[in-house]
C-alpha atoms as an extended CHARMM CRD file, in Angstrom:
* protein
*
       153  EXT
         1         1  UNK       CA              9.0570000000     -128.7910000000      -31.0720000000  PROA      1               0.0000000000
         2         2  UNK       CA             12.7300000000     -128.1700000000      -29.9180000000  PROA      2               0.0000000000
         3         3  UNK       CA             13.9940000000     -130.8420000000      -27.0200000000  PROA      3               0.0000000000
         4         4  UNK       CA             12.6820000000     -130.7560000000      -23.3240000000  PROA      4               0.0000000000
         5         5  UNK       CA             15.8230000000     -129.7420000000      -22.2700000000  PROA      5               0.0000000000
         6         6  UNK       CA             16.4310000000     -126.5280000000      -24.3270000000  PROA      6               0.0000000000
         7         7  UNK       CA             15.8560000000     -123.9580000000      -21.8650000000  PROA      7               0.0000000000
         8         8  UNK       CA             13.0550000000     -121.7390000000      -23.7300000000  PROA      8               0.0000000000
         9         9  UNK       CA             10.9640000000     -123.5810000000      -26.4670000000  PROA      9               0.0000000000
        10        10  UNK       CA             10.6510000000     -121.0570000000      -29.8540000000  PROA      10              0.0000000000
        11        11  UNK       CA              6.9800000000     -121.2190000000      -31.4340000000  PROA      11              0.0000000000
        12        12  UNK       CA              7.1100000000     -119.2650000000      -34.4850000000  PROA      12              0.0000000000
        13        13  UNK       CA              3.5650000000     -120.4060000000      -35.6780000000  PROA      13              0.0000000000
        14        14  UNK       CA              2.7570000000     -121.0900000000      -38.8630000000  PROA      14              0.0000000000
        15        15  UNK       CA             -0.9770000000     -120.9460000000      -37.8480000000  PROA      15              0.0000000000
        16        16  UNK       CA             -2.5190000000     -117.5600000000      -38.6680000000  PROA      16              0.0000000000
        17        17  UNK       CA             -2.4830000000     -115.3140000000      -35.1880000000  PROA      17              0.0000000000
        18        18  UNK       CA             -5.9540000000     -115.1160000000      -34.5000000000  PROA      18              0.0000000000
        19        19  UNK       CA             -5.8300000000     -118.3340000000      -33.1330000000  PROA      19              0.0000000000
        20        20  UNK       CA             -3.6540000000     -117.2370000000      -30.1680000000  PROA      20              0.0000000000
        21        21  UNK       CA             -4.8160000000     -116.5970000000      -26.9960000000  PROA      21              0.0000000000
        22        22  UNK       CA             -3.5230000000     -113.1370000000      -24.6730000000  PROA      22              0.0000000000
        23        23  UNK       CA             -0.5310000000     -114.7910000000      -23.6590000000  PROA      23              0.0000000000
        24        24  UNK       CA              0.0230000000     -117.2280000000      -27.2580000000  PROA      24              0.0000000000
        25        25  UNK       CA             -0.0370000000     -113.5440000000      -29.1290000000  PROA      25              0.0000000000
        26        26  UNK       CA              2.4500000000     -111.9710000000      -26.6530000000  PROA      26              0.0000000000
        27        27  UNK       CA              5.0430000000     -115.3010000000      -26.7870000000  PROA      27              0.0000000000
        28        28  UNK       CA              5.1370000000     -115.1380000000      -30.5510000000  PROA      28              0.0000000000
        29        29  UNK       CA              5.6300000000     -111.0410000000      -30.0660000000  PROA      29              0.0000000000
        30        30  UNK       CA              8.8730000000     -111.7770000000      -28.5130000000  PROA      30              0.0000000000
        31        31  UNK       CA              9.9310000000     -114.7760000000      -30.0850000000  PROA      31              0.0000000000
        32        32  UNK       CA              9.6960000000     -113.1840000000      -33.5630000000  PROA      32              0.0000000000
        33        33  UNK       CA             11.6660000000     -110.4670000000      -32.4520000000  PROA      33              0.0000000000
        34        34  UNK       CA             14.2170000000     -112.8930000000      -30.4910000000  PROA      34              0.0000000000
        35        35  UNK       CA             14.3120000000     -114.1240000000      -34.0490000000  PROA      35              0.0000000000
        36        36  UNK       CA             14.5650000000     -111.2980000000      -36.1010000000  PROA      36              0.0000000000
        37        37  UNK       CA             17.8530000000     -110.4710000000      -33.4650000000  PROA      37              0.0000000000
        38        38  UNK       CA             18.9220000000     -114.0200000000      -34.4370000000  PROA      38              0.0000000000
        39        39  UNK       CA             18.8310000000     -112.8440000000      -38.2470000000  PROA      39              0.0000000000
        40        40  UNK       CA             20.2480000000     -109.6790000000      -37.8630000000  PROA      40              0.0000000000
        41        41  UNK       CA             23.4160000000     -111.4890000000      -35.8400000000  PROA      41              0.0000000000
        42        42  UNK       CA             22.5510000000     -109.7630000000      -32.8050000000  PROA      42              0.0000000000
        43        43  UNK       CA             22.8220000000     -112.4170000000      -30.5920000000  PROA      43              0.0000000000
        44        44  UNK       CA             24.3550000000     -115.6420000000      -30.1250000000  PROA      44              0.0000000000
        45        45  UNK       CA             21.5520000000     -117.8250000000      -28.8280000000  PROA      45              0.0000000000
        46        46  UNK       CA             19.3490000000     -119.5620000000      -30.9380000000  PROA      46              0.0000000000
        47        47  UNK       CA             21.5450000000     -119.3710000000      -34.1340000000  PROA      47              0.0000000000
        48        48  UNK       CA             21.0280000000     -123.0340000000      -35.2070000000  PROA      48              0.0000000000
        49        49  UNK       CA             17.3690000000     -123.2570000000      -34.2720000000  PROA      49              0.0000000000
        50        50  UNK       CA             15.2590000000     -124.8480000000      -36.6690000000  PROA      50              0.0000000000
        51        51  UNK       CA             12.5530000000     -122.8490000000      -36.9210000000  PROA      51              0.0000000000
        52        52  UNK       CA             14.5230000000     -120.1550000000      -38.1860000000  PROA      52              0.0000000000
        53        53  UNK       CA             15.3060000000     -122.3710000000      -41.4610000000  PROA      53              0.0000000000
        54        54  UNK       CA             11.9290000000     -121.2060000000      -43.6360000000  PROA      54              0.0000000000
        55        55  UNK       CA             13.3910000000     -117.4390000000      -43.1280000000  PROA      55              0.0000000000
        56        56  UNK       CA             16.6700000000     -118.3380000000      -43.8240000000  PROA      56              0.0000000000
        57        57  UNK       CA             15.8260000000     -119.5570000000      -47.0490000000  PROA      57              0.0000000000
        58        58  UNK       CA             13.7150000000     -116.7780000000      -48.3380000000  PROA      58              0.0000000000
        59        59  UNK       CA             15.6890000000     -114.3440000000      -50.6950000000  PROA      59              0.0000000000
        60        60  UNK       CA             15.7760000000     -111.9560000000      -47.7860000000  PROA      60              0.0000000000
        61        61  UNK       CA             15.6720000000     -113.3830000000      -44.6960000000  PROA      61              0.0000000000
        62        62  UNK       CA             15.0910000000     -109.4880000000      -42.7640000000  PROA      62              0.0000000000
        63        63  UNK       CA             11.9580000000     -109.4320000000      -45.2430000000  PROA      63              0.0000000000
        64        64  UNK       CA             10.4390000000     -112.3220000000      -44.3810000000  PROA      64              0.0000000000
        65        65  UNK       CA             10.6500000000     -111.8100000000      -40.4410000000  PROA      65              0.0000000000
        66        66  UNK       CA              9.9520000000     -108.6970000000      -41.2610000000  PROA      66              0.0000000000
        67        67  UNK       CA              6.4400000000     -109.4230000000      -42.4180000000  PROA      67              0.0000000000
        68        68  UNK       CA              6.3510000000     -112.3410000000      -40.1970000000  PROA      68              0.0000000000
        69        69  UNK       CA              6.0530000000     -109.4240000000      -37.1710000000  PROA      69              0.0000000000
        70        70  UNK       CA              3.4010000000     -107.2510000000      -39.2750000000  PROA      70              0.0000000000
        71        71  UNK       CA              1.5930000000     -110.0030000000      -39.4050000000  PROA      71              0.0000000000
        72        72  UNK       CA              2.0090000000     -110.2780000000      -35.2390000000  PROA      72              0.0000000000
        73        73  UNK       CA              1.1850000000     -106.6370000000      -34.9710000000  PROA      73              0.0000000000
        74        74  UNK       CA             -1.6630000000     -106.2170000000      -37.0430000000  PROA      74              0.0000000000
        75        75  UNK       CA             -3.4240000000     -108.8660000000      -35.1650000000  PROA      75              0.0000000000
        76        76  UNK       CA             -2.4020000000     -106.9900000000      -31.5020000000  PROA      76              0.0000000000
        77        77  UNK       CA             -3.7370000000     -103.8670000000      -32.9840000000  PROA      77              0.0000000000
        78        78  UNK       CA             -6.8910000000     -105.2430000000      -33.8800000000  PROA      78              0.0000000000
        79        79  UNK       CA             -7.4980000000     -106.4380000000      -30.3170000000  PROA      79              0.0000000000
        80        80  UNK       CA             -6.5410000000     -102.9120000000      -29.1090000000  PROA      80              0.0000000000
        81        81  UNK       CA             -3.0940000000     -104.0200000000      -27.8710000000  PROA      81              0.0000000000
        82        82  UNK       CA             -0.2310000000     -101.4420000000      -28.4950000000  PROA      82              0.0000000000
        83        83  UNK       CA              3.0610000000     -103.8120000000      -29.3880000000  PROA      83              0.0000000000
        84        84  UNK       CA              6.0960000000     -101.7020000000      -30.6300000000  PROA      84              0.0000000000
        85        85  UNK       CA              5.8380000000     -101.4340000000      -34.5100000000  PROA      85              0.0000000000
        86        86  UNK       CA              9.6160000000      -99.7190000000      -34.1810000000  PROA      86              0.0000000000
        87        87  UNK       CA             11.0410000000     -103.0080000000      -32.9000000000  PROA      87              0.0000000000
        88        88  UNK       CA             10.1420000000     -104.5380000000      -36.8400000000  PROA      88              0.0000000000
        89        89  UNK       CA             13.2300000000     -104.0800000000      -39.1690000000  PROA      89              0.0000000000
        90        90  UNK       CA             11.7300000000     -101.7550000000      -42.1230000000  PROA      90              0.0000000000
        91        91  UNK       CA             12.1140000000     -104.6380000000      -44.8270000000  PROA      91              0.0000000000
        92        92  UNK       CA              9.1740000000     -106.2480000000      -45.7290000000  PROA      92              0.0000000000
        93        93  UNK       CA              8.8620000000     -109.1180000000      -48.0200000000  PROA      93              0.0000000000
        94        94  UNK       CA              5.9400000000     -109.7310000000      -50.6750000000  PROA      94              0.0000000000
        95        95  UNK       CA              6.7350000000     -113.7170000000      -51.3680000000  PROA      95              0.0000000000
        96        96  UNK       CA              4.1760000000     -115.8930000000      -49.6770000000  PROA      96              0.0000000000
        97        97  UNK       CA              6.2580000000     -118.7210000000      -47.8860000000  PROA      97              0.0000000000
        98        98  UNK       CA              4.6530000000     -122.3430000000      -48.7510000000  PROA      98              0.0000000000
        99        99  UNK       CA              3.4480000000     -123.7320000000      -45.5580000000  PROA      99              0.0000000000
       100       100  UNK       CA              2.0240000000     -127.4120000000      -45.9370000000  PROA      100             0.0000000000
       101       101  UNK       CA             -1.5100000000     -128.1290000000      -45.0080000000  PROA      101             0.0000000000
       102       102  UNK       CA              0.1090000000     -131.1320000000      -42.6900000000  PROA      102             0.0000000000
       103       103  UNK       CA              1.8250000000     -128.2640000000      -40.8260000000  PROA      103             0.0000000000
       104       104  UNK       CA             -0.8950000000     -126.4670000000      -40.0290000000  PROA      104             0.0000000000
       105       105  UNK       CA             -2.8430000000     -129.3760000000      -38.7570000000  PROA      105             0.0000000000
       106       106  UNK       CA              0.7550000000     -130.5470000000      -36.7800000000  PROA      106             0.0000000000
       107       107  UNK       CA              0.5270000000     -126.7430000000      -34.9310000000  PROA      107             0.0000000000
       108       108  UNK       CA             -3.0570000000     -126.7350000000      -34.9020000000  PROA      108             0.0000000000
       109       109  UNK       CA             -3.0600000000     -130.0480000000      -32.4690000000  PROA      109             0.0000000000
       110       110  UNK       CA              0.0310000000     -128.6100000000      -30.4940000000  PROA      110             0.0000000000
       111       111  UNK       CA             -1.8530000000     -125.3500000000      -29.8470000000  PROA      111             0.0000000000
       112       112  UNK       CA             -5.6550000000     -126.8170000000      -28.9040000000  PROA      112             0.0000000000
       113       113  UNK       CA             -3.1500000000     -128.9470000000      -26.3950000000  PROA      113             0.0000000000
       114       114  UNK       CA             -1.9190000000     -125.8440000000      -24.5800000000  PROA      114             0.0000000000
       115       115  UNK       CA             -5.5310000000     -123.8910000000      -24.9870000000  PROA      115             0.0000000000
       116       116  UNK       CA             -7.1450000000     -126.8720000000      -23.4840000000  PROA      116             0.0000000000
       117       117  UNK       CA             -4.9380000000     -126.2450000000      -20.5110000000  PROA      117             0.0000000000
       118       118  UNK       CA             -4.4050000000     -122.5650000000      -20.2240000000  PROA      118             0.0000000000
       119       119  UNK       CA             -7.5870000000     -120.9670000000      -22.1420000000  PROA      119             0.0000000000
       120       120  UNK       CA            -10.3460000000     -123.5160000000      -22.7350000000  PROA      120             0.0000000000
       121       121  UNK       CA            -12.6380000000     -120.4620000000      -23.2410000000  PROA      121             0.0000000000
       122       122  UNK       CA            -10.7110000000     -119.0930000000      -25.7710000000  PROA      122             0.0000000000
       123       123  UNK       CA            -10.5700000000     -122.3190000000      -27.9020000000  PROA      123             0.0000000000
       124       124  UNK       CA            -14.2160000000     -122.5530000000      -27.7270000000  PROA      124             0.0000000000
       125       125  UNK       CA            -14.2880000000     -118.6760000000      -29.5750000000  PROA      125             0.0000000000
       126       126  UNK       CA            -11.6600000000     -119.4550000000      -32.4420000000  PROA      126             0.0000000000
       127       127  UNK       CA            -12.0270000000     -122.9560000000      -33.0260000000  PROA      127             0.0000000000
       128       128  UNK       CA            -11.5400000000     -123.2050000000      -37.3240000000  PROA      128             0.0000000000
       129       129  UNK       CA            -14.7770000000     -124.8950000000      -38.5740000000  PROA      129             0.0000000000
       130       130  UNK       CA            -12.9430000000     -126.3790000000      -41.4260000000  PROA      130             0.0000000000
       131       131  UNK       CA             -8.5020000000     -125.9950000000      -41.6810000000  PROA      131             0.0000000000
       132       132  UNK       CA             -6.9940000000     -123.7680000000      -39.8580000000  PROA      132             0.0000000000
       133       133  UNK       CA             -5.5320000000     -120.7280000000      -41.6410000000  PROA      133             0.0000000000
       134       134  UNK       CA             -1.9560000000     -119.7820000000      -42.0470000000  PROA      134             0.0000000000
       135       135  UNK       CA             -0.1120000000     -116.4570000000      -40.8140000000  PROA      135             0.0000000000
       136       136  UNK       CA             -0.7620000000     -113.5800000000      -43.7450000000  PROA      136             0.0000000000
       137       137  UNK       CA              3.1040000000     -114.6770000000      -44.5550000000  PROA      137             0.0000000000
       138       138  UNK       CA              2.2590000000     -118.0350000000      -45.1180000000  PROA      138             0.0000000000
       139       139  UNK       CA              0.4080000000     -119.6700000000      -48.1900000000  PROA      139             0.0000000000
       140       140  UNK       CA             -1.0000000000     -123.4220000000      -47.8830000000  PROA      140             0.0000000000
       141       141  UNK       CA              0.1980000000     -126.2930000000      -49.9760000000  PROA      141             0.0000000000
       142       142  UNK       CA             -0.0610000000     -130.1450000000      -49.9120000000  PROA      142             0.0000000000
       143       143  UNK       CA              2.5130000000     -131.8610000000      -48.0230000000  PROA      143             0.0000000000
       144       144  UNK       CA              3.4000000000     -133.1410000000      -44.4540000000  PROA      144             0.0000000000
       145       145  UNK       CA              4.5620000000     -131.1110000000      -41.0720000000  PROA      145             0.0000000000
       146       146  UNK       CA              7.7330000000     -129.1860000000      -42.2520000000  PROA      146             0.0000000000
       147       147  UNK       CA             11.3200000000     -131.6680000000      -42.1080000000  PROA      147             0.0000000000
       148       148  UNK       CA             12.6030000000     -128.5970000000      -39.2750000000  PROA      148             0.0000000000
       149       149  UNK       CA              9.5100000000     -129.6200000000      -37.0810000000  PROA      149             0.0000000000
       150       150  UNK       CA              9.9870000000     -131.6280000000      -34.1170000000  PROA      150             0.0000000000
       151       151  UNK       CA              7.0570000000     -133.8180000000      -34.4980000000  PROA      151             0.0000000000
       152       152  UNK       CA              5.6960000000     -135.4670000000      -31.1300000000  PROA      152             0.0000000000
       153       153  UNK       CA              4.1330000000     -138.9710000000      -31.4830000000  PROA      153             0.0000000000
């Protein structure tokens, strides 16, 4: 997690997004593209954040947020929302990014936290039965929460 005293905390989940609620699904919508602006050196803020680091070190950084947002937008179309596909830069990557298992179970924690407080309904409804799943970008593999995660005691 980035420091309490940047002003607007990025969440690019790793965590696959079914598990967001209305206004989780919506964050990551504009977050992603906040990022994919980042990547494309359309802005200036968030240039060194370090969430950005697993997409900077795919071959094709574009690609990778690319499908990072299809994955966003095929979960808002399923629950009937209409995001803006022509916001997503056209590249598309087909490399599954290695997410570690400890990662998942790291966001999985952080995001029961906020449900608990925000949606405690819609935790009940999505709760994984066994380890959470990843984003359709993502693949799982053994290992810790990522060395770019801010890890909270």
């Amino acid at each position: 997690m980035v420091r309490s005293n940047d002003v607007h905390p990025v969440r690019l989940w790793t965590l696959h997004p079914r598990y967001l609620d209305r206004q989780g699904l919506l964050a990551v919508w504009r977050e992603a593209l906040l990022a994919q602006a980042v990547l494309l050196g359309n802005t200036r803020g968030y240039r060194h954040h370090p969430q950005l680091t697993r997409f900077r070190d795919q071959p094709d950084p574009l690609a990778a947020i690319g499908s990072y947002l299809e994955g966003i937008l095929a979960e808002s179309r399923r629950r009937g929302y209409h995001f803006d596909s022509s916001k997503i830069n056209p590249r598309r990557s087909g490399v599954k990014i290695p997410a570690a298992a400890g990662q998942l179970r790291y966001e999985w924690q952080h995001l029961e936290q906020k449900l608990l407080q925000r949606a405690p309904q819609w935790l009940q409804e999505i709760t994984p039965d066994d380890d959470p799943q990843p984003h359709p970008l993502f693949r799982p593999v053994p290992g810790e929460a990522s060395a770019w995660e801010r890890v909270r005691p």
